[in-house]
N, C-alpha and C positions, 0 to 999 in steps of 0.2 A: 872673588875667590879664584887663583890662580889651581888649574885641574894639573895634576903630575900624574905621569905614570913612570913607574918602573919595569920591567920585564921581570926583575928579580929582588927583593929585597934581604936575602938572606946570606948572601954568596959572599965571597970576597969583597970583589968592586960594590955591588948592590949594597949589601949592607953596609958598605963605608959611604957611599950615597947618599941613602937615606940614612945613617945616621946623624951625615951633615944638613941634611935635609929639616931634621927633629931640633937640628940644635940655631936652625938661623933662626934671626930675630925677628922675622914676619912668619912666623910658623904656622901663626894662626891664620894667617889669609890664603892655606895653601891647602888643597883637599888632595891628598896622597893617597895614590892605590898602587896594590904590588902585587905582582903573581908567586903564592907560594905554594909546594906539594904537599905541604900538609897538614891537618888540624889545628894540632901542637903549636907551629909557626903561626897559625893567622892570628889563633888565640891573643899571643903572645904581641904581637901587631897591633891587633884590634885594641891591646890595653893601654897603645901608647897611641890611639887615634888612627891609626892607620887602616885603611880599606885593603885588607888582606882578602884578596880571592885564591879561591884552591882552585890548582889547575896544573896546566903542563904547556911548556913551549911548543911543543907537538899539535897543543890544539889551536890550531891556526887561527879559528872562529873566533875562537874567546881573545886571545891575544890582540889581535885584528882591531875587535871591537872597544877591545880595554885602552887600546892606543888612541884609536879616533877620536874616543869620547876626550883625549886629555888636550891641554893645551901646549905642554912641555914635556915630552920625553924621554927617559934617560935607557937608552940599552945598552944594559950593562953583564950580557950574558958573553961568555966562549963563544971561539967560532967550533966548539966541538957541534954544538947543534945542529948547524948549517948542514954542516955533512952527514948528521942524520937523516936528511931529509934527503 
């Protein structure tokens, strides 16, 4: 089982992503998780298999931790955030 993470699944890039991500043909060998902000969104994730955590690019920890745990991942956020910080 191939781990993926995304930083985002719902965005422009992200969600063209993982859309491509739902539609390859080993789909099944791939455990997908994505950070999204809200209920609604994981729900909605969750119904297509997807490991939806609610959260926030700001939370370093979680982020951090979400990327470790994967084996492939795709950051697919702005650099608006960067200068957030």
């Amino acid at each position: 089982m191939t781990k993926i993470y995304t930083f985002t699944g719902t965005g422009y890039i992200g969600g063209s992503v993982l859309t491509r991500l739902l539609e390859h043909p080993n789909v099944n060998s791939f455990q997908i998780t994505t950070l999204v902000r809200s209920p609604e969104k994981a729900e909605k994730l969750k119904s297509l298999g997807v490991n939806a955590v609610i959260g926030s690019l700001l939370e370093l920890d979680k982020v951090e931790k979400l990327a470790s745990e994967a084996d492939v991942v795709f950051a697919t956020v702005g650099m608006s955030i960067v200068l957030l910080r």
